[in-house]
PyMOL CGO cylinders between C-alpha atoms (Angstrom):
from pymol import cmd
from pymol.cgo import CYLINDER

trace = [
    CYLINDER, 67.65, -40.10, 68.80, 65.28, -39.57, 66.03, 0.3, 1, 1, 1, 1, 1, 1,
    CYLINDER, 65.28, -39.57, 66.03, 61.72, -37.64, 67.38, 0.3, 1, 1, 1, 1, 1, 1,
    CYLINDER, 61.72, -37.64, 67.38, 58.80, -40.07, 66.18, 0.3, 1, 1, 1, 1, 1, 1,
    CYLINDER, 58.80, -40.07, 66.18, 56.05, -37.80, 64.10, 0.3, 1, 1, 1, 1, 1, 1,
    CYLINDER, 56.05, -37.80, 64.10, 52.76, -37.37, 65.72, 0.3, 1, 1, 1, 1, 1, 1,
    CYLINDER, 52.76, -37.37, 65.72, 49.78, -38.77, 63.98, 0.3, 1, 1, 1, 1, 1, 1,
    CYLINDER, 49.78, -38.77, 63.98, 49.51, -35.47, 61.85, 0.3, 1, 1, 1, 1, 1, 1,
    CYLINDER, 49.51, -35.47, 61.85, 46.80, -37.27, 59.55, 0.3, 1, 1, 1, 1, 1, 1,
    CYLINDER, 46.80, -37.27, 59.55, 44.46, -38.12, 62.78, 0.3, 1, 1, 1, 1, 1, 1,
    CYLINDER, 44.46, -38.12, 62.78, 45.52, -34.54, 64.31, 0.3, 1, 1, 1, 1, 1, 1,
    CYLINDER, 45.52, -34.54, 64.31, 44.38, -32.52, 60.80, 0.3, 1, 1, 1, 1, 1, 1,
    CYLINDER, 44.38, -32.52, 60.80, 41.64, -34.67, 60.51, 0.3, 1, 1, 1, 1, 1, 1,
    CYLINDER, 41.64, -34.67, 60.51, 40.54, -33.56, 64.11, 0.3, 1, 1, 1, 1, 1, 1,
    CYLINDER, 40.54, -33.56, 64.11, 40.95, -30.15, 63.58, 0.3, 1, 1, 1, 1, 1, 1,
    CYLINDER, 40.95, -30.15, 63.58, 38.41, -29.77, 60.52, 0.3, 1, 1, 1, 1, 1, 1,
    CYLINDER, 38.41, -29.77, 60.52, 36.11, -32.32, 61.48, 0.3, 1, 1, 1, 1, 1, 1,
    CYLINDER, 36.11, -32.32, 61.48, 32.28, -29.93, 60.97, 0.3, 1, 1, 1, 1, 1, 1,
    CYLINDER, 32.28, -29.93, 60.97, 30.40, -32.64, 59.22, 0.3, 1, 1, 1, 1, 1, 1,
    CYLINDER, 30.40, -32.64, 59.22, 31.72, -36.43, 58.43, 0.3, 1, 1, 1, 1, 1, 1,
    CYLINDER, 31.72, -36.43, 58.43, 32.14, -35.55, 54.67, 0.3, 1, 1, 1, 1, 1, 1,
    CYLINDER, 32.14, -35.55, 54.67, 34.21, -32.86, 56.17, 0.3, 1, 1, 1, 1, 1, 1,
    CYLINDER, 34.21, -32.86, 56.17, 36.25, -35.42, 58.10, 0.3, 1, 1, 1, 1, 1, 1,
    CYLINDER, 36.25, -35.42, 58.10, 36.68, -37.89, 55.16, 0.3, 1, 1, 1, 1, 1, 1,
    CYLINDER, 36.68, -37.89, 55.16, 38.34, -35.25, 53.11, 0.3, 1, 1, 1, 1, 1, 1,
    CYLINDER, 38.34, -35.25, 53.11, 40.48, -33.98, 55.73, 0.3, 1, 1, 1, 1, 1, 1,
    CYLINDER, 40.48, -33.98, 55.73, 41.87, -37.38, 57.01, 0.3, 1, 1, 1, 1, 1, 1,
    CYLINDER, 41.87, -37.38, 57.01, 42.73, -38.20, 52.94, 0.3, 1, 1, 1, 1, 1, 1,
    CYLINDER, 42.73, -38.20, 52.94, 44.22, -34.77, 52.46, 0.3, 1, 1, 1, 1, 1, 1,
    CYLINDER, 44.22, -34.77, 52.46, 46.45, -35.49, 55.87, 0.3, 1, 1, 1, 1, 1, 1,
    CYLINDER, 46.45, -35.49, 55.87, 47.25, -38.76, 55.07, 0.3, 1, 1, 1, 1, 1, 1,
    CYLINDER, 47.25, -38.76, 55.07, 48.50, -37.38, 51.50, 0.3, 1, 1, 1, 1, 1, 1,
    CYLINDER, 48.50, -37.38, 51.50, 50.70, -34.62, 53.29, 0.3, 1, 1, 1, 1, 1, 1,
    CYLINDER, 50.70, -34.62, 53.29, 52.21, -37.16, 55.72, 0.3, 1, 1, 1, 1, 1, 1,
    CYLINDER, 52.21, -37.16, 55.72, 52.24, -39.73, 52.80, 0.3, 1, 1, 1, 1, 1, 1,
    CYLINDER, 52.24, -39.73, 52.80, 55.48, -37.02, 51.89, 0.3, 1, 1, 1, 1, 1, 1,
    CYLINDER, 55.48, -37.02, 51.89, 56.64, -36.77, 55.00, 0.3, 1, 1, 1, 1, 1, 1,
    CYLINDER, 56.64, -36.77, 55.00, 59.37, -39.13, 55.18, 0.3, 1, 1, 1, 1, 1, 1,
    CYLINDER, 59.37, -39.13, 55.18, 61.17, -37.25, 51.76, 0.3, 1, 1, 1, 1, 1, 1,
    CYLINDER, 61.17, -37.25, 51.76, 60.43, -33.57, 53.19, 0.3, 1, 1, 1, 1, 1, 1,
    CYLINDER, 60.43, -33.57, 53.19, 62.56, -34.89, 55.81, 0.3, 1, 1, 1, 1, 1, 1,
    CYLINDER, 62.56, -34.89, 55.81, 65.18, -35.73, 54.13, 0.3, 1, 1, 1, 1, 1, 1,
    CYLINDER, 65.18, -35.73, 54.13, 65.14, -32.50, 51.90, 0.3, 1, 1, 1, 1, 1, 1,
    CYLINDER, 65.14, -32.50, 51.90, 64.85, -30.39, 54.96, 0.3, 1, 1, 1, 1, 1, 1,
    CYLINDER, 64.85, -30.39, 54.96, 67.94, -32.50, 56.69, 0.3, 1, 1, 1, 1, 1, 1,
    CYLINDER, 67.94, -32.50, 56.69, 69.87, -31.45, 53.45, 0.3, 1, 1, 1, 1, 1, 1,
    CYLINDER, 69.87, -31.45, 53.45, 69.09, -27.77, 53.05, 0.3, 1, 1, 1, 1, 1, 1,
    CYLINDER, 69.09, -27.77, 53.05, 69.68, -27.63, 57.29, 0.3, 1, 1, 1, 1, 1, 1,
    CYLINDER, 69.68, -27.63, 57.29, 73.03, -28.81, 56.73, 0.3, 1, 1, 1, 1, 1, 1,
    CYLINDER, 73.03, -28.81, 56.73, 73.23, -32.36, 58.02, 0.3, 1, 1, 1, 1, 1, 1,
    CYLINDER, 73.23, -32.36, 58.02, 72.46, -31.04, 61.85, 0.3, 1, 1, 1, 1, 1, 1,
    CYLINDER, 72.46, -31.04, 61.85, 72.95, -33.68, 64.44, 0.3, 1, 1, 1, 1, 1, 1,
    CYLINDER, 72.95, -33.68, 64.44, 69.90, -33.18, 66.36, 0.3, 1, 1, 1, 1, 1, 1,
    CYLINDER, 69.90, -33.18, 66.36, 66.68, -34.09, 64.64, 0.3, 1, 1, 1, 1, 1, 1,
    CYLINDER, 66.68, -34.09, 64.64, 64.60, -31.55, 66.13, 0.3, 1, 1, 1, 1, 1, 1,
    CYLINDER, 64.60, -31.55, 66.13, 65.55, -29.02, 63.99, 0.3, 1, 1, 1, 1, 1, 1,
    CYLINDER, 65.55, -29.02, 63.99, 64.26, -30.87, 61.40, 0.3, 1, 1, 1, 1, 1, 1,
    CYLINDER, 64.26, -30.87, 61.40, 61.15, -32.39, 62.82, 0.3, 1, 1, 1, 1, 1, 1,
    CYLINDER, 61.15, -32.39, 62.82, 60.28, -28.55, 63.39, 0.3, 1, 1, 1, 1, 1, 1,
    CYLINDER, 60.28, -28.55, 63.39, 60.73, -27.47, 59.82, 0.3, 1, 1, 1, 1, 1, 1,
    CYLINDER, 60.73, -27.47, 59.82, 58.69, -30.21, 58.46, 0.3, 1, 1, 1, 1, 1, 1,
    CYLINDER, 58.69, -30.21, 58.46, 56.34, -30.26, 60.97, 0.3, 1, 1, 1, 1, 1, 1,
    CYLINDER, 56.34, -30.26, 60.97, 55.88, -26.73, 59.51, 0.3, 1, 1, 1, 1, 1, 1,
    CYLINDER, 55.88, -26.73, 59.51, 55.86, -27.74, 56.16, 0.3, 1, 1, 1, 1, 1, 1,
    CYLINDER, 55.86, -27.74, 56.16, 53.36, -29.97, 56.62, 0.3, 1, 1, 1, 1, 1, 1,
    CYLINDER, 53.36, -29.97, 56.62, 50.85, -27.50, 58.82, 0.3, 1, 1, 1, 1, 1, 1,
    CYLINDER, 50.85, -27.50, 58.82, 51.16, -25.10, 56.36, 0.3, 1, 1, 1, 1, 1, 1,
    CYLINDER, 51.16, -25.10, 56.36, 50.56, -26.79, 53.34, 0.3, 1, 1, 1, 1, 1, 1,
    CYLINDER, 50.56, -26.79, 53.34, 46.81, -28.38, 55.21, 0.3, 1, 1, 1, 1, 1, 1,
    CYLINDER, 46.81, -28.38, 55.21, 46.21, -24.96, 56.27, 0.3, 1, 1, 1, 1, 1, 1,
    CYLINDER, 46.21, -24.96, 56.27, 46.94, -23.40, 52.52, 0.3, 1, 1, 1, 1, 1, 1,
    CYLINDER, 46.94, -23.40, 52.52, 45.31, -26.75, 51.27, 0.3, 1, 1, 1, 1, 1, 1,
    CYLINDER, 45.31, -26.75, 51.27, 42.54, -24.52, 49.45, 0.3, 1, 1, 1, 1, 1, 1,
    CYLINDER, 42.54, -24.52, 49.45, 45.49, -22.50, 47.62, 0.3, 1, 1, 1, 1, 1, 1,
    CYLINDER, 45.49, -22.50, 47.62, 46.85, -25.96, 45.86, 0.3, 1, 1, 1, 1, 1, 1,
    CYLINDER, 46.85, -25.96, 45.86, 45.07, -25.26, 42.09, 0.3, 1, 1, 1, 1, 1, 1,
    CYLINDER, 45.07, -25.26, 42.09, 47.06, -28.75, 40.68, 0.3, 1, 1, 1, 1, 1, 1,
    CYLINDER, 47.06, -28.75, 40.68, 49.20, -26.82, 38.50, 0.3, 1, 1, 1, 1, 1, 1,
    CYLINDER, 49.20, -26.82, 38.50, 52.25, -28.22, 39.70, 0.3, 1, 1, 1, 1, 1, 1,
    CYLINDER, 52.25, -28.22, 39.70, 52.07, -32.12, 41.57, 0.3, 1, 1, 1, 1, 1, 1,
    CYLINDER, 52.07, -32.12, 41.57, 51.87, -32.28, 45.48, 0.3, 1, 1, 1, 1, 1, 1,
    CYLINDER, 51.87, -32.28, 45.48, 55.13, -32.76, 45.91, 0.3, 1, 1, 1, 1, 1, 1,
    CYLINDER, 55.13, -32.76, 45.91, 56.47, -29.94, 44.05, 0.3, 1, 1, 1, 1, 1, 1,
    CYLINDER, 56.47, -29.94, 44.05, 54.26, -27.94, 45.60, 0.3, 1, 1, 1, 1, 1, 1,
    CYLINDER, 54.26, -27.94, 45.60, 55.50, -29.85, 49.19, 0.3, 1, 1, 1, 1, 1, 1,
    CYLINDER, 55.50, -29.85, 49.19, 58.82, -28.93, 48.01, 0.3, 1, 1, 1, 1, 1, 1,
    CYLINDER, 58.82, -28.93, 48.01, 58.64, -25.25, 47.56, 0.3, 1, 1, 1, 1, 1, 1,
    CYLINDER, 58.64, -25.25, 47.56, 56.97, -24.81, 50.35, 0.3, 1, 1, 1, 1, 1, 1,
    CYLINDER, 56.97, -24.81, 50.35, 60.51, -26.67, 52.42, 0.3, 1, 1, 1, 1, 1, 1,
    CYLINDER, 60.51, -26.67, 52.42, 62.34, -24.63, 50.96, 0.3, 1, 1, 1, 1, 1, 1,
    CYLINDER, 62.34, -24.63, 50.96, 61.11, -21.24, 52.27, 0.3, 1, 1, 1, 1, 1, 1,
    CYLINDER, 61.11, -21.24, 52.27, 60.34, -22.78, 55.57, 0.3, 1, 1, 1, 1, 1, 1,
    CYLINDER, 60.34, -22.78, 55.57, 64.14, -23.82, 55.49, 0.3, 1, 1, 1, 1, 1, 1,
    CYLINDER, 64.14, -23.82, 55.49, 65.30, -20.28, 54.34, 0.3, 1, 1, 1, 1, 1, 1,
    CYLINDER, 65.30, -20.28, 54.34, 62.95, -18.71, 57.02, 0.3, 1, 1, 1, 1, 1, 1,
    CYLINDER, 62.95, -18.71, 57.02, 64.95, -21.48, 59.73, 0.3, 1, 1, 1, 1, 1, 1,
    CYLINDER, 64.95, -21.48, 59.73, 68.06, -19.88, 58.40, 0.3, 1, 1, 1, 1, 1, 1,
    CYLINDER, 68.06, -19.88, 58.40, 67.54, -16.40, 58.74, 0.3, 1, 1, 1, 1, 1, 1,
    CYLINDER, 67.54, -16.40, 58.74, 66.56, -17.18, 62.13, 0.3, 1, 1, 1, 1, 1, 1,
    CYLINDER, 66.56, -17.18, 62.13, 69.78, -19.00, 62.84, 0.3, 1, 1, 1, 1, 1, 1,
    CYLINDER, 69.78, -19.00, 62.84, 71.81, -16.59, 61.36, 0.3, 1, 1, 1, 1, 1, 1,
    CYLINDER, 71.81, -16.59, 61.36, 70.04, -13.81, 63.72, 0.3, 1, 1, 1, 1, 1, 1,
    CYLINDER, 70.04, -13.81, 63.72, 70.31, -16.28, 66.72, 0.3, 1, 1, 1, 1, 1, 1,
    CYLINDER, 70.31, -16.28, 66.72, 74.39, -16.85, 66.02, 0.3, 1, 1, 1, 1, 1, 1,
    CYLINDER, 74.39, -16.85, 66.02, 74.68, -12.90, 65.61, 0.3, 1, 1, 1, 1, 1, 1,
    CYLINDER, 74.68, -12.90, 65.61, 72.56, -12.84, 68.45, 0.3, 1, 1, 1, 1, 1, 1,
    CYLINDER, 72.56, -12.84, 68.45, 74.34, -15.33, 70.66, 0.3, 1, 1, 1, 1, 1, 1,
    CYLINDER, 74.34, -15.33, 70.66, 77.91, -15.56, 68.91, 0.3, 1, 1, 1, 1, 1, 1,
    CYLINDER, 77.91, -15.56, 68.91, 79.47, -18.25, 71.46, 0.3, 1, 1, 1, 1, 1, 1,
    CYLINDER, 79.47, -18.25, 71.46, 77.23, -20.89, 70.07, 0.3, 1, 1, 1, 1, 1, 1,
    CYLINDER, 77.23, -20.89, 70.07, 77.68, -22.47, 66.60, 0.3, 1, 1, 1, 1, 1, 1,
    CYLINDER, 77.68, -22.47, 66.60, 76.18, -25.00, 64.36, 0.3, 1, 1, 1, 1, 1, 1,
    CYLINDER, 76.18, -25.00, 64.36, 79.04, -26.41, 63.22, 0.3, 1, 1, 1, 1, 1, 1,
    CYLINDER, 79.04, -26.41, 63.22, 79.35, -28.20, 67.09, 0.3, 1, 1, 1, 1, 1, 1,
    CYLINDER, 79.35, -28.20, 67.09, 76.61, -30.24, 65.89, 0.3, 1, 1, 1, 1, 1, 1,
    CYLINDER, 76.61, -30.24, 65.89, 77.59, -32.33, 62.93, 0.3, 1, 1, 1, 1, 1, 1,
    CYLINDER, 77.59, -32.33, 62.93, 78.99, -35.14, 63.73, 0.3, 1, 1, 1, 1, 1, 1,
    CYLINDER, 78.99, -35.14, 63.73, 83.12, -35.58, 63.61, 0.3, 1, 1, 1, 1, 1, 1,
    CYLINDER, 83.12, -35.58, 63.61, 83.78, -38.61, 64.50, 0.3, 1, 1, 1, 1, 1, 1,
    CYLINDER, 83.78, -38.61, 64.50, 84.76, -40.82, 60.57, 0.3, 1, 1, 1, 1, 1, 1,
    CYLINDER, 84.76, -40.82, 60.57, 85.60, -44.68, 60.82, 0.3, 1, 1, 1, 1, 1, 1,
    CYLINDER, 85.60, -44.68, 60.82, 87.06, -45.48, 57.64, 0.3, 1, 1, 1, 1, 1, 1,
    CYLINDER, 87.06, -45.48, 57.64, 88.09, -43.54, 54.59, 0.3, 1, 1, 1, 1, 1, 1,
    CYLINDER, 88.09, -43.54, 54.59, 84.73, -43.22, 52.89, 0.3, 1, 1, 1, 1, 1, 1,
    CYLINDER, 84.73, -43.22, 52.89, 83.11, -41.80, 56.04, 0.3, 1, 1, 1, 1, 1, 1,
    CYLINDER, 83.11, -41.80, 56.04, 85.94, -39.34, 56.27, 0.3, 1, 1, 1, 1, 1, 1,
    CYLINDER, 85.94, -39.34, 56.27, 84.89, -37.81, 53.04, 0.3, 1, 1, 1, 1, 1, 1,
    CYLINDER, 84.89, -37.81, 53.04, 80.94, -37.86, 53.33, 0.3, 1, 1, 1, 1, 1, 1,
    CYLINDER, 80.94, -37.86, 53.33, 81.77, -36.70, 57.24, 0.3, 1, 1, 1, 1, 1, 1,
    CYLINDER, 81.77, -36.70, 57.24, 84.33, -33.63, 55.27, 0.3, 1, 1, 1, 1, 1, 1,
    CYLINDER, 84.33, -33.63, 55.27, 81.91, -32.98, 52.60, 0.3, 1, 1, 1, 1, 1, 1,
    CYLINDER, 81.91, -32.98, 52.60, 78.92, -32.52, 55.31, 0.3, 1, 1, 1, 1, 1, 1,
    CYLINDER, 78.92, -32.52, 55.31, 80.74, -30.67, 57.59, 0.3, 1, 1, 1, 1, 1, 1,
    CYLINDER, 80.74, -30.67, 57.59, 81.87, -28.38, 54.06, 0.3, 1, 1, 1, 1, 1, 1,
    CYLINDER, 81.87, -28.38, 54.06, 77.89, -28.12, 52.91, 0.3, 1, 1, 1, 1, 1, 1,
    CYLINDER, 77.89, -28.12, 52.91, 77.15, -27.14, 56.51, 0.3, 1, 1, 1, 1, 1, 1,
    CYLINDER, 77.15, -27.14, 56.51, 79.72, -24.35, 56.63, 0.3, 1, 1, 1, 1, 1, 1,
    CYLINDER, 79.72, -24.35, 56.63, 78.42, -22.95, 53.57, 0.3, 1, 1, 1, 1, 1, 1,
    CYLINDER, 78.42, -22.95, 53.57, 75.87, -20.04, 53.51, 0.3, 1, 1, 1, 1, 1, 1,
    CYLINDER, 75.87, -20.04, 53.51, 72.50, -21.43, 53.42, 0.3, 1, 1, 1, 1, 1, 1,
    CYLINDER, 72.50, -21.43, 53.42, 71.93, -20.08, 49.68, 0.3, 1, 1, 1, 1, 1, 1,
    CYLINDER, 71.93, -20.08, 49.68, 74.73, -21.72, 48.10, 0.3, 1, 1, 1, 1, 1, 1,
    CYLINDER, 74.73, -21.72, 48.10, 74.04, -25.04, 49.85, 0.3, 1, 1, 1, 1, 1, 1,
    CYLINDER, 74.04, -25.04, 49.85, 70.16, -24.81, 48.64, 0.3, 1, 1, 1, 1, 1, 1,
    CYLINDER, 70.16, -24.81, 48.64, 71.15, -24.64, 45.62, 0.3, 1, 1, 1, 1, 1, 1,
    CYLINDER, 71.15, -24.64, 45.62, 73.45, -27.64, 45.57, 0.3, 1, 1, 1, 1, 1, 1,
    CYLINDER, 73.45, -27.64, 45.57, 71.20, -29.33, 47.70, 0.3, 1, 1, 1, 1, 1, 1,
    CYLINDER, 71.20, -29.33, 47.70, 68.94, -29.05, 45.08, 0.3, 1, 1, 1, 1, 1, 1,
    CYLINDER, 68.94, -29.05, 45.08, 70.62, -29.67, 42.11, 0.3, 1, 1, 1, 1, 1, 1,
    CYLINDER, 70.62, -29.67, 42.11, 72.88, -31.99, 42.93, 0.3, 1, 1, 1, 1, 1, 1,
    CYLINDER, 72.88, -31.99, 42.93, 71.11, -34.16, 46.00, 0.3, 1, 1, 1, 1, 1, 1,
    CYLINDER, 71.11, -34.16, 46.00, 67.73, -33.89, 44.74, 0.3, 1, 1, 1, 1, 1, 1,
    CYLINDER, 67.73, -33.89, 44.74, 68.21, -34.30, 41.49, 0.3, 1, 1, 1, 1, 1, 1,
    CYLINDER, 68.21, -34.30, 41.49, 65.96, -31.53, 39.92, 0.3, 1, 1, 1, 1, 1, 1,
    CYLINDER, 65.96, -31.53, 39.92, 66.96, -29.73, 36.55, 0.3, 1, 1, 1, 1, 1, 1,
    CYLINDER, 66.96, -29.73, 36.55, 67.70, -26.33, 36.27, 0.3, 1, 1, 1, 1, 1, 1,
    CYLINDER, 67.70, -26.33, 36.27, 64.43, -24.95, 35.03, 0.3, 1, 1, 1, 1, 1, 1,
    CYLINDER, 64.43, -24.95, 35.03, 62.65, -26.88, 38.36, 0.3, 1, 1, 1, 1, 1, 1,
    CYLINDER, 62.65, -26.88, 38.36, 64.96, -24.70, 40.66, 0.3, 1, 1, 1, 1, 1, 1,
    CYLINDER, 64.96, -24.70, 40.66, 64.25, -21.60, 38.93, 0.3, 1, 1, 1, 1, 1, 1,
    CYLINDER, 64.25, -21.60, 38.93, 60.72, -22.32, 39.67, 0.3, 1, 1, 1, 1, 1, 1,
    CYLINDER, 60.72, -22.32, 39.67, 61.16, -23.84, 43.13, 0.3, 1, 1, 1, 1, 1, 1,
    CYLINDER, 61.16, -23.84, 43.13, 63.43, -20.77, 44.15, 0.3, 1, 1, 1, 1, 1, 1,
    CYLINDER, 63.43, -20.77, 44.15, 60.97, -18.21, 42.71, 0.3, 1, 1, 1, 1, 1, 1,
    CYLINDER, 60.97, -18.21, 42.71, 64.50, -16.42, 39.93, 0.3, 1, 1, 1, 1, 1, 1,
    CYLINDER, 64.50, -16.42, 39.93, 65.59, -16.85, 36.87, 0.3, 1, 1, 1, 1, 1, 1,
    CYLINDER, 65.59, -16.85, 36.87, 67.61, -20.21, 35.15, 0.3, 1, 1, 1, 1, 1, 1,
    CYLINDER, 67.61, -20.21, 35.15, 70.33, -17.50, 34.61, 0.3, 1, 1, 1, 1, 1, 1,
    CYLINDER, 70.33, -17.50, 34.61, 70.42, -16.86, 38.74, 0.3, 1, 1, 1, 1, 1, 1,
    CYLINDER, 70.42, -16.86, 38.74, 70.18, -20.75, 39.30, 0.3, 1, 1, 1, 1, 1, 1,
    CYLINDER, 70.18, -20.75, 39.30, 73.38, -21.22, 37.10, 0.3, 1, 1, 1, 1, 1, 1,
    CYLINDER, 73.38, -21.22, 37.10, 75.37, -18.18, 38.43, 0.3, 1, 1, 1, 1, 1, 1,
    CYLINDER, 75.37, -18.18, 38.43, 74.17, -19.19, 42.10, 0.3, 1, 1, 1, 1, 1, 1,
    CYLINDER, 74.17, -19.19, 42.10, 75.34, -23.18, 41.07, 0.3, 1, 1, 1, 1, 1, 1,
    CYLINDER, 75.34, -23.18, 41.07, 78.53, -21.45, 40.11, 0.3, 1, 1, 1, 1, 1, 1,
    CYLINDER, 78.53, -21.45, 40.11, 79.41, -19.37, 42.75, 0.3, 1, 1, 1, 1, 1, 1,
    CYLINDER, 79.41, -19.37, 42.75, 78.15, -22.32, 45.29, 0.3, 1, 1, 1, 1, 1, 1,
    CYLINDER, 78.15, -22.32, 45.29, 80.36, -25.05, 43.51, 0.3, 1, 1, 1, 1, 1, 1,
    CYLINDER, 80.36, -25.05, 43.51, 83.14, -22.99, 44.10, 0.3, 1, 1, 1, 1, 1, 1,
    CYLINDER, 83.14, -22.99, 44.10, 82.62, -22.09, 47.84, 0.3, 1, 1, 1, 1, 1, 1,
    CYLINDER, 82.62, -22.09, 47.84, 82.55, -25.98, 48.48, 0.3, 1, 1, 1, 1, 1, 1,
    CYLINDER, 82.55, -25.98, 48.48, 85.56, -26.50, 46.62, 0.3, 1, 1, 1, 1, 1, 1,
    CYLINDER, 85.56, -26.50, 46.62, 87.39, -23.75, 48.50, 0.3, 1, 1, 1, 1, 1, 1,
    CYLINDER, 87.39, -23.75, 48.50, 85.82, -25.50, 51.73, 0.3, 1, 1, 1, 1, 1, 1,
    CYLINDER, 85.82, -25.50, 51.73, 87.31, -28.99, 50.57, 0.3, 1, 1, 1, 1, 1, 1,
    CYLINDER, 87.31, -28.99, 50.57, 90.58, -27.48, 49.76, 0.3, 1, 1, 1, 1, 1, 1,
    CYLINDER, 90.58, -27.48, 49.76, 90.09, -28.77, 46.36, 0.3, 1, 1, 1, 1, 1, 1,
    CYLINDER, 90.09, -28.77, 46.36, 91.96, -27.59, 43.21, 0.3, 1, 1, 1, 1, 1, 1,
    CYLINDER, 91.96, -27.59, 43.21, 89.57, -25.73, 40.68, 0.3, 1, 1, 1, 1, 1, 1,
    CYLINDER, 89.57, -25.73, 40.68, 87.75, -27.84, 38.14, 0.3, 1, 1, 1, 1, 1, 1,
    CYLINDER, 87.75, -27.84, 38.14, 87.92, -30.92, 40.86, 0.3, 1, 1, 1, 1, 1, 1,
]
cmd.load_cgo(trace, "trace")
């Protein structure tokens, strides 16, 4: 069941509403966050590895999201919203990682591999189903990275930036990644 998102626009506008000039700006600024909302989503689904439940998710962006209208006064326009939107996923998404990984070290009888779904109809939903369940298994750097690059479409220069390292890094990480998801798909090398 997919979690319905609260009326952040209304909810930010609320929240910073001194003066009405005050609340005009506030409820355009929300409605210009939440006017990304729907693509955040998907990024963040990606980079979380596919999970099952949506609340994951609906966290992380929620976060995203609340973060970005609290750092609204940072955003100088250098880069557009949504590359600014996206950067900010993607450390919310690392931080949601790290915590995972602490929680499975933590509590090693649970995994997230129980939640993607394993149940394929036909052959083409047997591979998408193998190839999520393969992204999901990977470490959450290498799957970034191909989430990235490959899902999102962004150049290599645009990760570099978006991941904060060097093109060099983006292409050795891309390497090393492309690899671990072949090994994952039992795939022969240069598949």
């Amino acid at each position: 069941m997919r979690h319905a998102m609260p009326d952040l626009p209304a909810m930010l506008a609320a929240t910073d509403a001194s003066s009405e000039a005050a609340a005009a700006l506030a409820g355009s600024t929300g409605a210009a966050l939440c006017a990304h909302a729907p693509r955040l989503r998907r990024l963040v689904h990606r980079l979380l590895g596919w999970p099952a439940g949506g609340t994951d998710v609906d966290d992380v962006v929620q976060e995203v999201l609340l973060a970005a209208w609290r750092h609204r006064d940072s955003f100088r326009g250098e880069a557009t919203l949504s590359t600014w939107l996206v950067r900010i996923a993607v450390r919310k998404a690392q931080n949601h990682a790290r915590a995972a990984a602490v929680r499975r070290r933590l509590f090693g009888w649970w995994s997230d591999a129980d939640a993607v779904a394993r149940t394929p109809a036909d052959a083409d939903h047997d591979r998408l189903a193998a190839t999520q369940l393969a992204m999901h298994r990977l470490a959450h750097r290498d799957r970034e990275v191909l989430v990235l690059r490959y899902l999102e479409q962004r150049e290599i220069p645009q990760i570099a930036e978006l991941l904060g390292c060097s093109r060099t890094a983006v292409d050795a990480r891309l390497s090393r990644a492309r690899h671990r998801l072949r090994a994952e798909l039992r795939l022969e090398p240069g598949a």
